[in-house]
C-alpha positions in Angstrom: -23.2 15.2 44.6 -26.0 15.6 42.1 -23.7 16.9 39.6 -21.3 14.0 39.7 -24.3 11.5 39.8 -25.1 13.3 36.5 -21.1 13.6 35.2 -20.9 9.7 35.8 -24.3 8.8 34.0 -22.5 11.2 31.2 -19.7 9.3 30.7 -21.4 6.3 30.6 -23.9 6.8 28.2 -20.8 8.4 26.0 -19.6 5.0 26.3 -22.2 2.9 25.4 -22.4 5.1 22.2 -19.2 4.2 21.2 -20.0 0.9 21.5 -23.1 1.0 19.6 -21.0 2.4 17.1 -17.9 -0.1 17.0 -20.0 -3.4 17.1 -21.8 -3.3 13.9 -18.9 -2.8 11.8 -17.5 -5.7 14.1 -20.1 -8.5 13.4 -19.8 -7.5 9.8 -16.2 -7.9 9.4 -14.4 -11.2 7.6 -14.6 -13.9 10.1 -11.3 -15.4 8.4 -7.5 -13.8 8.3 -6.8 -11.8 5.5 -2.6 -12.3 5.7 -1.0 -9.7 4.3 -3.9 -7.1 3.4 -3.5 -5.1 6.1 -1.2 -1.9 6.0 0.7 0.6 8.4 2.0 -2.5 9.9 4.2 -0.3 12.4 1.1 -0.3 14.3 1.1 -3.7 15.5 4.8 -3.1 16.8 4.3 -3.3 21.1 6.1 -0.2 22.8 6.6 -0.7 26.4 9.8 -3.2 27.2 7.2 -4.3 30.2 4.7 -5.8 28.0 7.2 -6.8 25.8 9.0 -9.1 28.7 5.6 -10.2 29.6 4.7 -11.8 26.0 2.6 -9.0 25.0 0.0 -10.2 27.9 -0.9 -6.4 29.1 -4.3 -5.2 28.1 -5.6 -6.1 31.5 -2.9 -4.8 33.4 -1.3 -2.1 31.7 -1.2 1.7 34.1 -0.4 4.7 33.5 1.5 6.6 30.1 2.3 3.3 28.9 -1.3 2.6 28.2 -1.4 5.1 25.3 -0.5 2.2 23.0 -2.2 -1.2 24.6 -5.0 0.4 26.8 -6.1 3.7 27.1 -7.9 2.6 30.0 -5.0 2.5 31.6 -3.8 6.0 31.4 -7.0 6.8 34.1 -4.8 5.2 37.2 -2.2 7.9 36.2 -1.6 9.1 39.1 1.2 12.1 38.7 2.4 13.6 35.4 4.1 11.2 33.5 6.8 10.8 30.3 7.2 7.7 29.1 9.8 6.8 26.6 10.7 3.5 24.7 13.1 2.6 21.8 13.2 -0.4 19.8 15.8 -2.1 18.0 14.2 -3.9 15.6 14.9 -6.8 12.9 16.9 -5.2 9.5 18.3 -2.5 11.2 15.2 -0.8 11.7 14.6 1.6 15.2 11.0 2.5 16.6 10.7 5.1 18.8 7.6 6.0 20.8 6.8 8.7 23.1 4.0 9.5 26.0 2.8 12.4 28.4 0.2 12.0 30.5 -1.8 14.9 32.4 -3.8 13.6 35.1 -6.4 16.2 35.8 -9.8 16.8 37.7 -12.1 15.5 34.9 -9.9 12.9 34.1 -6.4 12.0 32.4 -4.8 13.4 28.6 -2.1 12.0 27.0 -0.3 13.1 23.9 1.7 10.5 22.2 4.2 10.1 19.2 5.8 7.3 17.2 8.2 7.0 14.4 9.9 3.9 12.3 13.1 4.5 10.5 15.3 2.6 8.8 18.4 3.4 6.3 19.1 3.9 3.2 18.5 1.0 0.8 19.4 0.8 -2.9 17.1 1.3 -5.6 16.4 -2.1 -7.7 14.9 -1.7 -11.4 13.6 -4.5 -13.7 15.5 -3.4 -17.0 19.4 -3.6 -14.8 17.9 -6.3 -12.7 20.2 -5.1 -9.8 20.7 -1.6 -7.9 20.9 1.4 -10.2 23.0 4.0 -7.9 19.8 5.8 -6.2 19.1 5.0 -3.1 15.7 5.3 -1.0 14.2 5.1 2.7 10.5 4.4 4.6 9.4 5.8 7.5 5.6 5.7 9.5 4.7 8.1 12.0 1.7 8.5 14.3 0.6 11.5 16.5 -2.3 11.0 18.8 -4.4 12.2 21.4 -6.1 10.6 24.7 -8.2 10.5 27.3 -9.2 8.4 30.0 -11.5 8.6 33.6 -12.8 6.4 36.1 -16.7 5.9 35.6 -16.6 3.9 39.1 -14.1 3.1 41.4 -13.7 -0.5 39.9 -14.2 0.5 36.1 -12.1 3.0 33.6 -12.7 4.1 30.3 -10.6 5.4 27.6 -10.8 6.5 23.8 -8.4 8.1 21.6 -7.7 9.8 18.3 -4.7 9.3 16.1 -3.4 10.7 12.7 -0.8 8.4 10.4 1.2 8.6 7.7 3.6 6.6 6.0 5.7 7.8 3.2 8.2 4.9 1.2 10.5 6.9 -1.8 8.5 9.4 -2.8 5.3 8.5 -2.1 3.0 8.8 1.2 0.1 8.1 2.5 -2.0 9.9 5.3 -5.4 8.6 7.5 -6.5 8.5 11.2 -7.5 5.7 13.3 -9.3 5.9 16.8 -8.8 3.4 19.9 -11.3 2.3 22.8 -10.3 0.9 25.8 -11.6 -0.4 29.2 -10.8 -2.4 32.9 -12.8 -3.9 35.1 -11.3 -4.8 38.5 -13.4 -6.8 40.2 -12.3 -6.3 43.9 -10.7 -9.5 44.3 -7.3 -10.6 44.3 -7.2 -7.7 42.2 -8.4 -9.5 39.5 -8.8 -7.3 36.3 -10.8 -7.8 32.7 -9.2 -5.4 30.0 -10.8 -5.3 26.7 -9.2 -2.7 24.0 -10.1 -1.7 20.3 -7.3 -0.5 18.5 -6.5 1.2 14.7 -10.2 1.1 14.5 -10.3 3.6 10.8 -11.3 4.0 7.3 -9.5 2.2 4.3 -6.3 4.1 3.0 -4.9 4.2 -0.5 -1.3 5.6 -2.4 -2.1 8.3 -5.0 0.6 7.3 -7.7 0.8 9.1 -10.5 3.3 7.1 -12.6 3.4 9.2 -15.7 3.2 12.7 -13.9 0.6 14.0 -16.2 -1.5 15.4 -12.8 -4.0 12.2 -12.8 -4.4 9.3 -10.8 -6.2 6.0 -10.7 -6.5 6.2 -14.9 -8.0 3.5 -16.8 -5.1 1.0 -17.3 -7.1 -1.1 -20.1 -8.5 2.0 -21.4 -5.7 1.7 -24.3 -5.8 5.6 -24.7 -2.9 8.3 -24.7 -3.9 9.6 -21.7 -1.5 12.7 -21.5 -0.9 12.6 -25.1 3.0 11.1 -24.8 2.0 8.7 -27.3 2.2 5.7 -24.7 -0.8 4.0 -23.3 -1.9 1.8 -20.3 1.0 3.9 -17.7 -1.2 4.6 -14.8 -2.2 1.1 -12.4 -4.8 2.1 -10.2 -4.2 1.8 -7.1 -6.1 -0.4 -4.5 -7.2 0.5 -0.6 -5.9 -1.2 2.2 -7.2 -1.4 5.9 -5.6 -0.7 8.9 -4.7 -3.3 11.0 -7.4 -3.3 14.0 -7.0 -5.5 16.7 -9.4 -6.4 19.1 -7.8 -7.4 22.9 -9.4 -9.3 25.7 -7.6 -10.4 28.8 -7.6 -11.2 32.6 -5.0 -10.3 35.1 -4.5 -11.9 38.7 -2.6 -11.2 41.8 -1.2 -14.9 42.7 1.3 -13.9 45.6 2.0 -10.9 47.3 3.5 -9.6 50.9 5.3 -6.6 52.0 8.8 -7.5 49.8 7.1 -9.6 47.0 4.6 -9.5 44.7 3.6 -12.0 41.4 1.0 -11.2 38.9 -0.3 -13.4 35.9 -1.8 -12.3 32.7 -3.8 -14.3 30.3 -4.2 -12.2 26.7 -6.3 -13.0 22.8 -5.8 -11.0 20.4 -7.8 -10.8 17.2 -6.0 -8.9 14.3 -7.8 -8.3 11.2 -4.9 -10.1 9.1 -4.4 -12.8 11.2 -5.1 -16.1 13.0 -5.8 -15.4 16.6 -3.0 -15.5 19.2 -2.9 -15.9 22.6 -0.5 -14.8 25.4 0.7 -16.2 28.7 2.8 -13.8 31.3 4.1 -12.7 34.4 6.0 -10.4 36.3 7.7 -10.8 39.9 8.5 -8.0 41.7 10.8 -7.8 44.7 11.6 -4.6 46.2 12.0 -2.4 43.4 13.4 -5.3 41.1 11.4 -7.4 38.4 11.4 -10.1 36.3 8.9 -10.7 34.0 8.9 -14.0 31.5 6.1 -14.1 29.1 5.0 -17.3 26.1 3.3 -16.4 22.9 0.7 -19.0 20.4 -0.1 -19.0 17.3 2.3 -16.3 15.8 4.3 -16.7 13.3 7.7 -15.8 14.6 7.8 -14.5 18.0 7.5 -17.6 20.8 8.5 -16.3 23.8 9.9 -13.6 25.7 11.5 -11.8 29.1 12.8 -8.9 30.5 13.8 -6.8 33.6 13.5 -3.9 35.6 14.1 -1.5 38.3 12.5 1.3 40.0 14.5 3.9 41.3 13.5 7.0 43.1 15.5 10.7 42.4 14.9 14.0 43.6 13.1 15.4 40.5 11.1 11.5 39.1 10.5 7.9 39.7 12.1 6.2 37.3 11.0 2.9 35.9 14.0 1.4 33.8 13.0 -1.7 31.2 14.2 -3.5 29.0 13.2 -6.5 27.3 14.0 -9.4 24.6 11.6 -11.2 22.0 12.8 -14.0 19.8 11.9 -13.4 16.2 12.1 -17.4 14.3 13.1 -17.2 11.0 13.2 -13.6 10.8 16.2 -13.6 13.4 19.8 -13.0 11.5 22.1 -15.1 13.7 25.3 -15.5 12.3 26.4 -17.6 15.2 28.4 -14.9 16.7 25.3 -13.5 19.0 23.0 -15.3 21.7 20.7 -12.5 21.2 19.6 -11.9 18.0 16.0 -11.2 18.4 13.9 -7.6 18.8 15.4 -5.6 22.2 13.6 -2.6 23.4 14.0 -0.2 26.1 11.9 1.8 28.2 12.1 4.7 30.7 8.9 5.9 32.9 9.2 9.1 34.7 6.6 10.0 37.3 6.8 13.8 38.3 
């Protein structure tokens, strides 16, 4: 008893570190969006088709492997080993895949997680033909990270995260790391719950280009010297940092109806992204039996307005499965050509509970 008294005060004061940490560097960040300057935009991409067909209205209410990406809070009601898988089909034929396992143990839960963007091949463009020159090129972005998450109480969870990134584009890449923070409060009634998470929370990143191959980087464009001595001048641009694109979440999830067959929740969700206006999200999932339906509106964004999706829960001999999918319009960025309803983002999602 005295141990976990001690454990629990532990944990706590671990968190309140953290914070002490985090907020500074909050209050002293740009109160206005920076469009645009923000890199590693694959981050902001959500990865579980539930939160998807709910409008992206999930910190609060988010359990389980899932939470890896919006909460790692979350990931302390895991319950039973758990693999969670999504895929996304995204706009300009490009795919997102994203991968969880997560451990529940006696001090608490770890997860290990993975993500990668791809796209095709795309042709290579160059001022002096001012059209494709027969080379082709591709981009990809991949994240590997690690998790854990506990119970400080019996109302309130805790979870913080480390994750390494790259991106690479031709022949260039870039590498950095990034750490998330993540917490729900459930007050007890109607099972009411307050999730706040911190994520992409890292130092500035920048390309090393070395444009004339002479071994240097970041030389003096205006220097108007032969730098490598290949009698041209001014080759090297130096290269500017970027951020990564943190995003603070805060939202509140309720239990409005619920009996033995049926059950409907509603999630209210701001988000605050670094290089962006704030947006706000309104959703909600019915359940009955092992069927739901989830609908979910999004404000303030740019092209995504509103979404919905469906799923099923099925039990097997070796797993629960949880079966997702969902659809998100996209506005302008959508390429309907008249022939297709559908012509938005469409993700999939498996959940398996061993």
């Amino acid at each position: 008893m005295l141990f976990d008294k001690f454990y629990r005060k532990l944990k706590l004061g671990f968190f309140l570190a953290i914070c002490l940490i985090l907020i500074p560097n909050l209050a002293s960040a740009d109160v206005f969006a920076k469009v645009g300057t923000a890199g590693l935009q694959f981050l902001k991409i959500g990865v579980d088709a539930r939160g998807i067909g709910m409008g992206n209205a999930y910190t609060p209410y988010v359990k389980g492997a899932a939470s890896s990406y919006w909460n790692l809070a979350g990931l302390a009601h895991t319950q039973k080993t758990e693999l969670f898988l999504s895929h996304l089909e995204y706009v300009a034929d490009i795919k997102y895949e994203y991968a969880t396992i997560a451990i529940p143990t006696s001090i608490g839960v770890f997860a290990l997680n993975n993500a990668i963007l791809h796209m095709g091949w795309m042709d290579v463009t160059t001022e002096e033909q001012f059209g494709p020159n027969g080379e082709e090129f591709t981009a990809s972005d991949i994240m590997a990270g690690i998790s854990y998450a506990t119970k400080l109480t019996g109302k309130f969870a805790l979870g913080i995260g480390a994750k390494y990134l790259r991106e690479n584009l031709d022949e260039y890449d870039v590498t950095g790391w990034a750490v998330d923070v993540g917490t729900q409060y459930n007050t007890g009634w109607k099972d009411v719950t307050i999730g706040m998470s911190l994520r992409n929370f890292g130092p500035d990143l920048k390309y090393s280009v070395d444009e004339d191959h002479d071994g240097l980087i970041d030389e003096d464009e205006f220097d108007l010297l032969d730098n490598d001595g290949d009698g041209l001048i001014d080759e090297d641009k130096k290269e500017l940092s970027f951020v990564l694109p943190m995003n603070f979440s805060l939202g509140l999830s309720m239990n409005l109806y619920k009996n033995k067959l049926q059950s409907l929740n509603g999630v209210f969700q701001l988000d605050n992204c670094v290089d962006r206006e704030e947006t706000y999200s309104l959703g909600g999932e019915y359940q009955i039996g092992t069927f739901f339906l989830r609908a979910g509106k999004l404000f303030n964004y740019d092209a995504q307005n509103y979404a919905f999706g469906l799923g099923w829960r099925v039990a097997t001999a070796f797993a629960i499965l949880d079966i997702d999918v969902a659809y998100n319009s996209m506005g302008d960025l959508e390429e309907n050509d008249g022939n297709s309803f559908l012509e938005g983002s469409k993700r999939v999602s498996l959940r398996m509970q061993f």
